[in-house]
N, C-alpha and C positions, 0 to 999 in steps of 0.2 A: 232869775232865770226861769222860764217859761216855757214847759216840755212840749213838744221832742227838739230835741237839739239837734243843732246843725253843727257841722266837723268844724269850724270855724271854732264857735264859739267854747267846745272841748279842750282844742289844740289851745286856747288861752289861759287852761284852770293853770297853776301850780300849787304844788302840794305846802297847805297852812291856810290857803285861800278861803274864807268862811262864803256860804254861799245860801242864795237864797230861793228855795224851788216852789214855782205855783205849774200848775195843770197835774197831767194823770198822769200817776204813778200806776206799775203793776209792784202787785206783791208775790211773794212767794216765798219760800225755805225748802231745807231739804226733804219733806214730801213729795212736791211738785217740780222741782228745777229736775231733778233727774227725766221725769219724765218728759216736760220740755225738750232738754235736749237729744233726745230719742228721737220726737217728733221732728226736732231742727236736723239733724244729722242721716233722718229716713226723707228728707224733702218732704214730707206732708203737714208742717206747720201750716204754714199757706190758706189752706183747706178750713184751716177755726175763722180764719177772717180778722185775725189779731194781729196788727204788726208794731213790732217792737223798736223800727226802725229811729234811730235819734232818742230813745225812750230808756227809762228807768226803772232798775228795778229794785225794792226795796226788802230785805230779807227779813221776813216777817210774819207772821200770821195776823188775820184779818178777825176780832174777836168782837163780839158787842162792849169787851171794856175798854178798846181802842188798839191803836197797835203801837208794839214797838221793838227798837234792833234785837235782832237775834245774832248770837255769833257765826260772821261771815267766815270763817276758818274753818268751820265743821266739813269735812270730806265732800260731802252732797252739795253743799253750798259752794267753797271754792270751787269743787269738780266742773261747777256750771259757768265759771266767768268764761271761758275760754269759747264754748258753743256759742253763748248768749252773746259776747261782743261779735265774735266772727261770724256766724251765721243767723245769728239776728238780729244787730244793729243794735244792741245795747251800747251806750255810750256813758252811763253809769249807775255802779253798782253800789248801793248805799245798804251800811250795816254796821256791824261794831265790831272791831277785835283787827292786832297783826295778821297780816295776811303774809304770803310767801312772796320769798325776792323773785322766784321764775313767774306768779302768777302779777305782782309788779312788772315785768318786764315785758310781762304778755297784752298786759294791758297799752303801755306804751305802744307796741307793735299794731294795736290794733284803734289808736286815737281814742281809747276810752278811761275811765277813769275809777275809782273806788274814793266813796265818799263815806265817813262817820257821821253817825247821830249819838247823841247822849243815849240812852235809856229814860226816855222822859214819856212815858205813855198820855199823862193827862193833858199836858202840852201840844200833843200830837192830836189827840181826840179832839183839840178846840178845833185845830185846825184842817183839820178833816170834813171836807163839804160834801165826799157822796163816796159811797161804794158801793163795788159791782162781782157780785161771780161771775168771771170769764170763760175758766174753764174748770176741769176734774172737782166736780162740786160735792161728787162722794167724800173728797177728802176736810170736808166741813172748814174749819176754818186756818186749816192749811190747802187752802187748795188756791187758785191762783186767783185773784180779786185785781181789778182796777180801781184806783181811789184819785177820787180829786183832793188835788191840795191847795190850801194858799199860805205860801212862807213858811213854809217844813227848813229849818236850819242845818245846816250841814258843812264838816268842813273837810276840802280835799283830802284824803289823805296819800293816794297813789296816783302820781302825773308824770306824765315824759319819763319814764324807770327811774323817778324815785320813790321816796315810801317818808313818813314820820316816823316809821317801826325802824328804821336802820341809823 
């Protein structure tokens, strides 16, 4: 799969689906998703020049030793699926851990999806061909980065309101 996605090819994942992502990713965690959606919910995202439309986002911080899943369940981090699909075109959200059956169900509602990665940072550093600070660059390596990838693995875990956690 080859980012940004088109609702087509979302509306296909189902949940167990292993899947295989190349182009740019955005990073982020709970630092910077709050603030996002601040900006998505005030209409002045627009304004950075950054669109997330069809796009991924991966819960993480961007470090000179590579990056990798951080838990998507922490408050800051779920709090953001809901903004980030609806008013930014997120179509998925890739990270580690159960998420919630309403934030499951939200996802469905909104044609996007929640994807797991192992915790494999060395893995991930191979394939990691370029990153970029995007935005809030005070918040050093939680702040929001774009990364190109080629064949970051991942596998469905929330599609059409179901989940693997239920």
């Amino acid at each position: 799969m080859t980012t940004p996605f088109g609702e087509e090819v979302i509306a296909q994942l189902k949940v167990g689906d292993v899947v295989s992502i190349s182009g740019d990713i955005f990073c982020g965690r709970d630092a910077v998703l709050p603030r996002i959606c601040k900006e998505l919910e005030a209409g002045v995202w627009d304004k950075r020049g950054i669109d997330f439309q069809g796009g991924v986002i991966f819960h993480t911080a961007v470090s000179p030793a590579g990056v990798g899943p951080t838990s998507s369940n922490k408050l800051e981090i779920e709090g953001s699926f809901e903004t980030l699909s609806k008013l930014g075109g997120i179509k998925m959200h890739l990270g580690k851990g159960a998420i919630k059956p309403e934030t499951v169900k939200m996802l469905a509602e909104n044609n996007a999806v929640f994807a797991i990665i192992p915790p494999v940072t060395a893995l991930l550093e191979s394939q990691t061909l370029e990153r970029e600070c995007v935005a809030y660059p005070e918040l050093g390596m939680e702040a929001l980065y774009r990364i190109k990838v080629k064949n970051y693995q991942a596998i469905i875990a929330s599609a059409k309101g179901d989940s693997i956690y239920e």
